[in-house]
C-alpha positions as CSV (number, residue, x, y, z in Angstrom):
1,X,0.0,0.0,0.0
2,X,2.7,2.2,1.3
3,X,4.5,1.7,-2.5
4,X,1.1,2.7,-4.3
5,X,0.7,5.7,-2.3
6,X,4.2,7.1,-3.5
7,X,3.4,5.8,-7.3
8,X,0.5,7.7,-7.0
9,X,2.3,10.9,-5.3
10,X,5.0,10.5,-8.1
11,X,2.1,10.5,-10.7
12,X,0.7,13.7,-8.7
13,X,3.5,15.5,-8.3
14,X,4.5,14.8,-11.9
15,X,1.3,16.2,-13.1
16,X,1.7,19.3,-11.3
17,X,5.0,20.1,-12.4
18,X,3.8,19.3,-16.2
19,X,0.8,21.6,-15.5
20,X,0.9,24.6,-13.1
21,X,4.3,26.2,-14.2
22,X,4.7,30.1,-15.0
23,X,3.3,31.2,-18.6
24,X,6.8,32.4,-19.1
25,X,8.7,28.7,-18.7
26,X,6.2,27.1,-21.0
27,X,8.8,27.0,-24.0
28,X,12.3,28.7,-24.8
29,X,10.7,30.4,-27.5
30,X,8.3,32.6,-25.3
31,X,11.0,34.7,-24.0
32,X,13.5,34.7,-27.4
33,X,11.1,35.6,-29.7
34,X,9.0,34.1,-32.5
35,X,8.9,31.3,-34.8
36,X,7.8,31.4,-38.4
37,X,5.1,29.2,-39.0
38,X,4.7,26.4,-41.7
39,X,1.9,25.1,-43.3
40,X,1.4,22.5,-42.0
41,X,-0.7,19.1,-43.1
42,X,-4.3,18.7,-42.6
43,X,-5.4,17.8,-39.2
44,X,-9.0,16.5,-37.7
45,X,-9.6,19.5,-36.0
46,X,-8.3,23.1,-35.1
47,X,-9.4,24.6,-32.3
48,X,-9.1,29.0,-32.2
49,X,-8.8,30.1,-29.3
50,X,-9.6,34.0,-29.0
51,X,-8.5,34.9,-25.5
52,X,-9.3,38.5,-24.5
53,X,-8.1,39.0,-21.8
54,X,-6.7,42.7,-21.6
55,X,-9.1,43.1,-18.2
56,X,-9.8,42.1,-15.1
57,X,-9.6,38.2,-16.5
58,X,-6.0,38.2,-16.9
59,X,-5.0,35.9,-14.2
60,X,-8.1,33.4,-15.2
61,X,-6.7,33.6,-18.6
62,X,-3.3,32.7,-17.0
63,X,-4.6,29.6,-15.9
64,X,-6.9,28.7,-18.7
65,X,-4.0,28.8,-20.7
66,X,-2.1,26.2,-18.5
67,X,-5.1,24.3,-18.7
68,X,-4.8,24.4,-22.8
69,X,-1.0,23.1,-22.9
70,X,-2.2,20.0,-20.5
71,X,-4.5,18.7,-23.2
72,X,-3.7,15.1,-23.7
73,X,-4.3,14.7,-27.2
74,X,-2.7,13.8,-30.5
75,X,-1.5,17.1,-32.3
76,X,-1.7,15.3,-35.2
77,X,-5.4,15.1,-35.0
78,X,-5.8,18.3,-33.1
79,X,-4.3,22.1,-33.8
80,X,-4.7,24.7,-30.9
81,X,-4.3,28.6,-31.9
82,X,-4.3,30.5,-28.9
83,X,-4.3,34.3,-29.8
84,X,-3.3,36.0,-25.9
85,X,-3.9,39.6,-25.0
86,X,-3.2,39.9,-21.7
87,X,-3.6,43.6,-19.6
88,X,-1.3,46.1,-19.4
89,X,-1.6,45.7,-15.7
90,X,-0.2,42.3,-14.8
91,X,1.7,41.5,-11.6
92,X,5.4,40.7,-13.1
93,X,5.5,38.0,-10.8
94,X,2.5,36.1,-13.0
95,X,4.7,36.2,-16.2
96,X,7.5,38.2,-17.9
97,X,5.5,39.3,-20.9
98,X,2.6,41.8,-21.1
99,X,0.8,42.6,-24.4
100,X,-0.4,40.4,-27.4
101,X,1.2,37.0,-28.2
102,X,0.1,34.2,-30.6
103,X,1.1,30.5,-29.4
104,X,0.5,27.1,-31.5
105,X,0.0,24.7,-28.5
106,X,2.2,21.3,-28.9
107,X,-0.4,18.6,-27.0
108,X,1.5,15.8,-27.8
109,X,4.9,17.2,-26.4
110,X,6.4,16.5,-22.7
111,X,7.9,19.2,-22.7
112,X,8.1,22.4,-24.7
113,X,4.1,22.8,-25.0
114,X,3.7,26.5,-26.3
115,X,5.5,27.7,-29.3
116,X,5.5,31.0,-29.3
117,X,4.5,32.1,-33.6
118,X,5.5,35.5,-35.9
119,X,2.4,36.7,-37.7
120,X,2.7,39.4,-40.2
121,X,-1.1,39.1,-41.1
122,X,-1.7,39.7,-37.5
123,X,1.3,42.2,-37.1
124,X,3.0,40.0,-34.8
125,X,6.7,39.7,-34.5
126,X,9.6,38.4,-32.2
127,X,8.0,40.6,-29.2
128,X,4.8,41.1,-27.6
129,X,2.4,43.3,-30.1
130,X,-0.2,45.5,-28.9
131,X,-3.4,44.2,-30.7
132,X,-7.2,45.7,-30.3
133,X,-9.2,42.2,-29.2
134,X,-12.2,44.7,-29.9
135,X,-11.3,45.5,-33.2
136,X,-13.3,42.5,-35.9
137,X,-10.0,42.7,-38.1
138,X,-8.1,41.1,-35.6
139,X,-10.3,38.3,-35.4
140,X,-10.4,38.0,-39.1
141,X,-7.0,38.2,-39.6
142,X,-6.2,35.1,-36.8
143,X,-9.2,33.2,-38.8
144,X,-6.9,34.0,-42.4
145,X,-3.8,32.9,-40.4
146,X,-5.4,29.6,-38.8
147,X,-6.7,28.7,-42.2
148,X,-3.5,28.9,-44.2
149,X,-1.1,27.6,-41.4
150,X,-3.4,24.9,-40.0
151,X,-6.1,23.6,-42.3
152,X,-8.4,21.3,-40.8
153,X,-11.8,19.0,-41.4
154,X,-13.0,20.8,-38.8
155,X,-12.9,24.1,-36.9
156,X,-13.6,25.3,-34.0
157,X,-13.8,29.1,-32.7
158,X,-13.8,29.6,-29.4
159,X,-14.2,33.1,-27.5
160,X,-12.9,33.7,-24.1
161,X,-13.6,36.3,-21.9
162,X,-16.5,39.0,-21.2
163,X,-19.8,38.5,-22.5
164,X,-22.9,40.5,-21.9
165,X,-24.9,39.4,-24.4
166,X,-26.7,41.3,-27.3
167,X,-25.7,44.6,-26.2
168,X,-23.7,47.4,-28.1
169,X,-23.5,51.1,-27.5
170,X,-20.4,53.5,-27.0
171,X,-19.7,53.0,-23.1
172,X,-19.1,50.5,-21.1
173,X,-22.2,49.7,-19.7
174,X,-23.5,48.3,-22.6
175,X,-21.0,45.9,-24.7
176,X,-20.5,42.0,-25.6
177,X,-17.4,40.3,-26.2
178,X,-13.4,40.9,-26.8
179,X,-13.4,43.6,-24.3
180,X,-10.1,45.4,-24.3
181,X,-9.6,47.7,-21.9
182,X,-6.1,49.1,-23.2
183,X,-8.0,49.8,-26.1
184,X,-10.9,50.6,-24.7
185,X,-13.3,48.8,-26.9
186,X,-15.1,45.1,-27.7
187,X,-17.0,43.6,-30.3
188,X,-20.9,43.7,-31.0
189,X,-22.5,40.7,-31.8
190,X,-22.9,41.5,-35.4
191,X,-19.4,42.6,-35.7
192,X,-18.2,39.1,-34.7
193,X,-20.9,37.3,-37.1
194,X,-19.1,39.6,-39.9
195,X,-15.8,38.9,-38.6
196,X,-16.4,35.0,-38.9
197,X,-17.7,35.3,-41.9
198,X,-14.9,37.0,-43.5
199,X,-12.5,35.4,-41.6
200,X,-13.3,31.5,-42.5
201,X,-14.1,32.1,-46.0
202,X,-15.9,29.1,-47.9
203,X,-15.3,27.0,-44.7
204,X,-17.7,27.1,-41.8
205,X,-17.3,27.1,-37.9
206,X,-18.4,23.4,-37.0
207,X,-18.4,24.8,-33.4
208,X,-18.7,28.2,-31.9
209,X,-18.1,28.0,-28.0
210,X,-18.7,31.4,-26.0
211,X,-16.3,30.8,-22.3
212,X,-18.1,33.2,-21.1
213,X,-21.1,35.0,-19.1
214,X,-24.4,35.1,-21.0
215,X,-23.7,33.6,-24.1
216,X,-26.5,31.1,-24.8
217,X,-29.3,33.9,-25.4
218,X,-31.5,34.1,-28.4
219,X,-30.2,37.0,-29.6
220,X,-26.5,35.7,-30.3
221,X,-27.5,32.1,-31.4
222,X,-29.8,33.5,-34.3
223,X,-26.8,36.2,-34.9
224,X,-24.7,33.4,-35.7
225,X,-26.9,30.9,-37.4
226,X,-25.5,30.5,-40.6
227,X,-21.6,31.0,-39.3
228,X,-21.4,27.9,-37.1
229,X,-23.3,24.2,-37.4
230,X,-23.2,24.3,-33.2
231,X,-22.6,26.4,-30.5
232,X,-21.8,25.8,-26.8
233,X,-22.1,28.6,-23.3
234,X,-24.6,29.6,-20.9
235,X,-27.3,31.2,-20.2
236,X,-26.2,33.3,-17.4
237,X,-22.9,34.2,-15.1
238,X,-19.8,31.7,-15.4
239,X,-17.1,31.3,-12.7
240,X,-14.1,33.7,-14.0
241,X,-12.5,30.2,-14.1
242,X,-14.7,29.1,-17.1
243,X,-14.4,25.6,-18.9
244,X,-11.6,23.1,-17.5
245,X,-9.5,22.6,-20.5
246,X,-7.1,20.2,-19.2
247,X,-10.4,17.6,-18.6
248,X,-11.6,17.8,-21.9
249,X,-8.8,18.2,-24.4
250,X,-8.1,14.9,-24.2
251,X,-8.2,11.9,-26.3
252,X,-11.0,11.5,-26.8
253,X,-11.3,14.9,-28.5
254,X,-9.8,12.8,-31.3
255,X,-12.0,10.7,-31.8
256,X,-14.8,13.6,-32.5
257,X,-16.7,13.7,-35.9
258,X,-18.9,17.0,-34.7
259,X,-19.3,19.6,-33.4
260,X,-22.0,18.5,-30.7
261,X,-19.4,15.9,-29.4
262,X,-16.9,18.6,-28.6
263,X,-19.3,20.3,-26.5
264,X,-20.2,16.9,-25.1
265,X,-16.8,16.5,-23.6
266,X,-16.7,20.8,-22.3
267,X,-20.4,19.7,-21.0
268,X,-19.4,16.8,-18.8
269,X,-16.7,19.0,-17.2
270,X,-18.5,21.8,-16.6
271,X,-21.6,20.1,-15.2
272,X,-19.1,18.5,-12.6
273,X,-18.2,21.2,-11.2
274,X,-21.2,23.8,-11.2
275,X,-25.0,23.3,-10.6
276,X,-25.8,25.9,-13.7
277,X,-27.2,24.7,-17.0
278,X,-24.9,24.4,-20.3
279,X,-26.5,24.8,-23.8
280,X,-25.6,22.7,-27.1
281,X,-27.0,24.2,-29.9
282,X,-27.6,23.0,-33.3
283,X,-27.5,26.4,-35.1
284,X,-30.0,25.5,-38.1
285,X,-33.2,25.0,-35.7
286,X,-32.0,28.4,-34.3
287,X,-34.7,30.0,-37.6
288,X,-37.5,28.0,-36.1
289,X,-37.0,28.7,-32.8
290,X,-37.3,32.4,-33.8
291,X,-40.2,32.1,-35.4
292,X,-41.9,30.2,-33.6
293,X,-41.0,32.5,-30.5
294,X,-42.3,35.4,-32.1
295,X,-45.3,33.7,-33.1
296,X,-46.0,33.2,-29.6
297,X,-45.1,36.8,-28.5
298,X,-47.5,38.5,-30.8
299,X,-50.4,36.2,-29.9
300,X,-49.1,36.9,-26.1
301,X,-49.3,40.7,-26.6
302,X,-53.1,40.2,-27.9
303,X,-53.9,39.2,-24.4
304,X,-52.6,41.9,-22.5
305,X,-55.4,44.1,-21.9
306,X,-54.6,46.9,-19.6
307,X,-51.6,48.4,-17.7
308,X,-52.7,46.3,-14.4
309,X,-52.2,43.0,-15.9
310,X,-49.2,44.3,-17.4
311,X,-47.5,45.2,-14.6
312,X,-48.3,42.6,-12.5
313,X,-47.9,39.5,-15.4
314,X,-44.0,41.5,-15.8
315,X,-43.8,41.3,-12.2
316,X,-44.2,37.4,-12.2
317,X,-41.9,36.7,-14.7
318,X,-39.4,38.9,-12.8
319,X,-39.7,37.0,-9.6
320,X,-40.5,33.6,-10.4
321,X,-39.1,33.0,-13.7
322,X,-35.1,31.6,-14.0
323,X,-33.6,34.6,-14.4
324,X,-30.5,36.1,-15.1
325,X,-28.5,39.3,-14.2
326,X,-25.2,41.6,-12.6
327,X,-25.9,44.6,-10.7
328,X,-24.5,47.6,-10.4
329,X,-24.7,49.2,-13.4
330,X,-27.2,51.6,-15.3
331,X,-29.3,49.6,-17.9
332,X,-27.8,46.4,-16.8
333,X,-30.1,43.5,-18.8
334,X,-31.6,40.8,-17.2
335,X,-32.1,37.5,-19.2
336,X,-34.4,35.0,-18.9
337,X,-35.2,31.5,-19.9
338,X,-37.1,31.3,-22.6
339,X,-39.1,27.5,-21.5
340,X,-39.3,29.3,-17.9
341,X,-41.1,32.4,-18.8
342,X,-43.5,30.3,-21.2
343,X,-44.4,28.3,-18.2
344,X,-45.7,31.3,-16.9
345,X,-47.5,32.6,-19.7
346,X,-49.1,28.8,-19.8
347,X,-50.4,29.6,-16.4
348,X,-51.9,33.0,-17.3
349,X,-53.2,32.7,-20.7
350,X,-54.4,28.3,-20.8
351,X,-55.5,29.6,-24.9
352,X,-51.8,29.9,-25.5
353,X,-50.8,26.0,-24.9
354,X,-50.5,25.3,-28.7
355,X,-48.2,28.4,-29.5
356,X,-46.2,27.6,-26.2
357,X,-45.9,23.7,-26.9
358,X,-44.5,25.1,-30.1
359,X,-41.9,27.0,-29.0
360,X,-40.7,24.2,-26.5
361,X,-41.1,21.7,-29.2
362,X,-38.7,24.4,-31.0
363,X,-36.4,24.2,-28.0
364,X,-35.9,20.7,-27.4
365,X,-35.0,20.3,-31.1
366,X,-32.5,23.4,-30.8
367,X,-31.1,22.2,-27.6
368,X,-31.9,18.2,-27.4
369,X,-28.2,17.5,-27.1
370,X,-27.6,19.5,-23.8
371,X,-27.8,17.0,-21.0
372,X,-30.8,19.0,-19.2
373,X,-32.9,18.6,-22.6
374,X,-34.1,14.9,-20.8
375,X,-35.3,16.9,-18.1
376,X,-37.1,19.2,-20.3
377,X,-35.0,21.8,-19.1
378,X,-33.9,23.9,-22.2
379,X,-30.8,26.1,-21.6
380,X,-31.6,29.2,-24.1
381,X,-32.1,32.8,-22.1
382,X,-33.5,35.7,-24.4
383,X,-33.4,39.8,-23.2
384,X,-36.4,40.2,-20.8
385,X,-36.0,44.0,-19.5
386,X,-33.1,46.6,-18.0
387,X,-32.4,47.2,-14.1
388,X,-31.8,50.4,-13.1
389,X,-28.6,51.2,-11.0
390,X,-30.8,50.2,-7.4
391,X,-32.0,47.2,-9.3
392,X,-35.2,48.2,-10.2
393,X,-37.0,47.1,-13.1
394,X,-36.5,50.1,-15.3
395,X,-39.0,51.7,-17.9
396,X,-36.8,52.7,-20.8
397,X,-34.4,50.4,-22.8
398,X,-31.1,50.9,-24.6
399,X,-32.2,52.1,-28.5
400,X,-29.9,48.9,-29.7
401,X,-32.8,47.0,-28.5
402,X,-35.7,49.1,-29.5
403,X,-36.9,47.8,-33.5
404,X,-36.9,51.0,-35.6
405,X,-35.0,53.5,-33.2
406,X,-32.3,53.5,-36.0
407,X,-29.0,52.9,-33.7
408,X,-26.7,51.0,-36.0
409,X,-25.6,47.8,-35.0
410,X,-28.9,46.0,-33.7
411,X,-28.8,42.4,-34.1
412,X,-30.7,40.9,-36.6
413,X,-33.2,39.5,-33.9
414,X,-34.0,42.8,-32.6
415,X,-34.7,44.1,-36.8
416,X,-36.8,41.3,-36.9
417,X,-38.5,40.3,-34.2
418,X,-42.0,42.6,-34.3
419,X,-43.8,40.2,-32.0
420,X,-41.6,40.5,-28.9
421,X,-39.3,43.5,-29.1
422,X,-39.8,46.8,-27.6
423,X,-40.5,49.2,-31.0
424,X,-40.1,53.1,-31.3
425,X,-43.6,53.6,-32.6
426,X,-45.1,51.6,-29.3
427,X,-46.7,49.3,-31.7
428,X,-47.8,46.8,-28.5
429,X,-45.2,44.2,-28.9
430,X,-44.9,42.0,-26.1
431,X,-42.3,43.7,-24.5
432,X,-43.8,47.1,-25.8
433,X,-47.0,46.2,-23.1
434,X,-44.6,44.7,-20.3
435,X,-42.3,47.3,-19.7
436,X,-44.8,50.2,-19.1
437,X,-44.8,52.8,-22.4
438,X,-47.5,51.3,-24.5
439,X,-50.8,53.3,-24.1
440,X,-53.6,51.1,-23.4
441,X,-56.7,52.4,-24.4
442,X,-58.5,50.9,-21.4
């Protein structure tokens, strides 16, 4: 017993040492500069990461990076791109590099596991650029370079970070993903569907995976419909520690023909270590889902009669629907699931059980492969209202979700969705009745 115990301290100690070492030992080429990349031959699958982490995240980055070099898998079979922008503001002690830095990631190797690449699509030399994770070309231009360098059967795109959702304006209270505070900027949702779409060309995304807060709504998943076959995130707040890389980049990984099988394995790890639901998304039932959703909304808004029931129906959802939200902020959105606040139309309005059994039936095929589908629990959140600063619900809404208020940048759902959104013109959408502009005439 006593000689199992130190085989299995030996085996312990060995994978911390492989493991939890500092960014800057991970492979002589960190710290003396670049190497050129080759071509090289077609693999199984390349995974993108885009890790924007010039924030608060930086140290969760740190880690999640550590947790990338400890996959266990054949790097014949599987490319990594890690493209790192790490804060200006980093304790020297966490690494010696600051800035912008674009590693291939070695899985198969003992030892050196991060090679540190040149880019001069990206602007990337033997030192650390400076790039704007906010900027769409950036993103494009890592898609370009992944492409030519590491051409694959498969890719997958995953973005690490921030994430707030739909939301887009010109300060900081409202934004969505690849914040970069040394540039002071981020990426809209329909900036990123643009940038994917430029970026991969003829080829698709097979998966799109948002590591971040509030990435399975509505509003992103029909954004991206047509750029990815399947997507993978939550509804709501993440742990800043996000997926566990080092549990599923593993052999198995290999052995992947789809999309939905890669956000099998991130699935099983992240249900293991957090109670919250975690959405897989086939991306071409996201059109149904939409229209059958908005179907329901309009029918919904029919039934809403006076200012009273408004209230008290928004109320309800509020309080006893799954919800989700941060405070603190002014505007700050709260989401809510979609199946949860049909339930409670279901119990208000019986008449709409046919347009509600369609949008779940809607769900279940959008979602079916998420692990709470069997307990028809559907992981999809959609924009409910805005809290004001004390938490309150609040009566006006940014314009980027208000249909016809003319802001550029509004995702495609809120230019399409006349049923549910709030509209300039108070036209008694659902949302137009809930959140206490419309005029009723009663």
């Amino acid at each position: 017993m006593k000689k199992l115990t130190a085989l299995i301290f030996a085996a312990f100690f060995f994978f911390l040492q492989s493991c939890n070492f500092d960014l800057k030992e991970v492979s002589s080429s960190v710290n003396s500069g670049g190497t050129n990349p080759e071509v090289h031959a077609k693999s199984k699958w390349t995974f993108i990461v885009y890790m924007a982490a010039d924030n608060n995240l930086d140290s969760a980055a740190l880690e999640d990076f550590r947790e990338i070099e400890c996959g266990d898998c054949n790097s014949e079979l599987v490319k990594t791109i890690v493209l790192f922008d790490r804060a200006q503001n980093t304790m020297e002690s966490e690494s010696s590099w600051k800035g912008t830095r674009l590693f291939e990631i070695n899985h198969s190797s003992a030892k050196s596991k991060s090679i540190q690449l040149n880019s001069k699509v990206l602007g990337i030399g033997s030192q650390s650029a400076e790039l704007n994770m906010g900027d769409p070309e950036t993103l494009i231009s890592l898609l370009n370079f992944s492409r030519t360098y590491y051409p694959a059967e498969h890719y997958a795109l995953i973005i690490w970070g921030h994430g707030t959702g739909y939301r887009f304006a010109a300060n900081k209270t409202n934004r969505a993903v690849a914040i970069d505070d040394t540039s002071g900027s981020f990426m809209s949702i329909p900036e990123l569907r643009k940038a994917i779409k430029s970026g991969m060309g003829n080829d698709k995304v097979e998966l799109i995976g948002f590591d971040t807060c509030f990435g399975a709504e509505l509003e992103e998943i029909y954004e991206l419909r047509q750029e990815a076959n399947w997507f993978a995130g939550v509804e709501g707040v993440q742990d800043a520690s996000g997926w566990d890389y080092s549990s599923w980049m593993n052999q198995e990984l290999e052995t992947c023909e789809e999309g939905c099988q890669v956000a099998k394995l991130i699935e099983r790890q992240y249900s293991a270590k957090s109670d919250k639901s975690f959405a897989i998304v086939k991306m071409d039932a996201a059109a149904d889902l939409f229209e059958s959703f908005n179907a329901f909304s309009q029918k919904a808004s029919l039934l809403i009669e006076n200012k009273k029931s408004a209230d008290e129906l928004r109320d309800k959802i509020a309080s006893k629907a799954k919800t989700f939200s941060v405070s603190g902020s002014l505007l700050n959105p709260m989401y809510v699931e979609i199946s949860s606040m049909t339930d409670i139309f279901l119990e208000e309005f019986p008449k709409l059980k046919d347009d509600i059994l369609k949008v779940k039936s809607a769900l279940k095929n959008a979602s079916s492969e998420s692990y709470t589908a069997s307990q028809d629990i559907f992981p999809i959140g959609i924009y409910f209202c805005s809290l004001n600063e004390k938490g309150q619900i609040a009566e006006s809404n940014s314009t980027y979700y208000i249909q016809g208020s003319g802001a550029d940048g509004q995702c495609q759902f809120v230019q399409k969705a006349s049923g549910y959104v709030p509209t300039a013109n108070q036209s008694g959408s659902l949302l137009d009745k809930l959140l206490g502009n419309y005029k009723f005439s009663l």
